[in-house]
N, C-alpha and C positions, 0 to 999 in steps of 0.2 A: 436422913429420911429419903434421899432422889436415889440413892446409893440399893435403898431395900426395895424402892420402886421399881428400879431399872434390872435390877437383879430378879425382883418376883416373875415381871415380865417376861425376862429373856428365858425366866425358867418355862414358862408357859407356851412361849412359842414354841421350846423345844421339845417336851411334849406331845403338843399336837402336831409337831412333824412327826415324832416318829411312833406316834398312832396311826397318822395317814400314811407312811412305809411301809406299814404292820399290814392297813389293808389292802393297798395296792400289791404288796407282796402275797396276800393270801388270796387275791380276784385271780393272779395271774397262775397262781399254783392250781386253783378250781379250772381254770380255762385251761390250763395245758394237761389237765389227767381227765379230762372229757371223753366219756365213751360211748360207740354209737347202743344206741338203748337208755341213755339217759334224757329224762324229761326236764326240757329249760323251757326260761323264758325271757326272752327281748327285752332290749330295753324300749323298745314300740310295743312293750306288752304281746307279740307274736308266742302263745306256744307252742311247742310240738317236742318231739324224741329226734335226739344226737341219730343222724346217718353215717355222714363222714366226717372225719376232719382231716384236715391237710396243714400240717406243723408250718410245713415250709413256705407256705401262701399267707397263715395266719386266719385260713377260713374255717368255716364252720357250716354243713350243711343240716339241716333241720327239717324233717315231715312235720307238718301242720295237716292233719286229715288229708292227707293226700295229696297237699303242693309241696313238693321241694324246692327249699328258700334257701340261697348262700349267704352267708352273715361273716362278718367280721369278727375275729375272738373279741373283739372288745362291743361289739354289741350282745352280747349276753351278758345279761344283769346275774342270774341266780340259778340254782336249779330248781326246778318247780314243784311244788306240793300241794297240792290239792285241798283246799279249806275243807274244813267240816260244811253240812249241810245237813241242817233237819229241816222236816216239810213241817208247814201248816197243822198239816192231819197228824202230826205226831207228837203236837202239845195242844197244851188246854190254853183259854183266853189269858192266861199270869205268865206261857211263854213253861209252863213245867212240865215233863215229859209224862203224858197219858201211862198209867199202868194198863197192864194187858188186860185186864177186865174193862176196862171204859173203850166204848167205842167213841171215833170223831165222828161229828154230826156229819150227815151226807150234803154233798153241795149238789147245787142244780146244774141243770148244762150249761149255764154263764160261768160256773165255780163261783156263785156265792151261796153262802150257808146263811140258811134262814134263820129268820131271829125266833126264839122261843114264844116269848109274851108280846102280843099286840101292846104297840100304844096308844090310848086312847085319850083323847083330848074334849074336855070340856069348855063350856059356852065362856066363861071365864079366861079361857086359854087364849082360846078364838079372839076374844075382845080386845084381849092385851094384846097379839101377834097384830090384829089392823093399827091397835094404836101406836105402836112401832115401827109404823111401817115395812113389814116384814112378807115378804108372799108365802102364800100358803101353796102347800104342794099337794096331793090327794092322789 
């Protein structure tokens, strides 16, 4: 039994060694075919597009709207891709994309969009929200 213990083990560690060679070997093959025009990003989360690089320094120079920042190859995490983004105005309240026939309600100059149906509150209401000690807003 210590025999298949020690054995399952050593098989495990060896493994995740050489997982972890796989990807230090594949970070360093991305940082050394780096081209300027490529969009990265920091590992301080900085992004910007590849300007220069310089093999034999091991640097990396990087535009960020217009500051150029020297970085270390091994401060860049990834190349950068840009998430999707849909607005507000291009789904309905369930978060599902409006067909072209529906329009999105208009927001006011704060950008919020008015609510359809007034709510209205009765004497009932009223009596319960004091008994609860709860403020009323108006």
């Amino acid at each position: 039994m210590l025999i298949v213990m020690v054995v399952v083990i050593g098989g495990m560690m060896w493994w995740q060694s050489k997982k972890a060679k796989q990807q230090q070997a594949e970070k360093q093959d991305f940082r050394r075919n780096l081209q300027p025009g490529t969009e990265v990003i920091t590992i301080g989360q900085v992004i910007g597009k590849v300007v220069e690089v310089d093999e034999q320094y091991e640097e990396i120079v990087i535009d960020s709207e217009g500051s150029k920042l020297r970085f270390a190859f091994n401060a860049i995490a990834r190349e950068y891709t840009r998430p999707a983004y849909v607005s507000d105005d291009e789904v309905d309240e369930n978060g599902n994309p409006l067909s072209e026939d529906q329009e999105a309600p208009a927001a006011d100059e704060a950008g919020q969009v008015p609510v359809d149906a007034a709510v209205e509150t009765t004497e009932a209401d009223d009596a319960e929200t004091k008994q609860n000690g709860e403020t009323e807003t108006k």
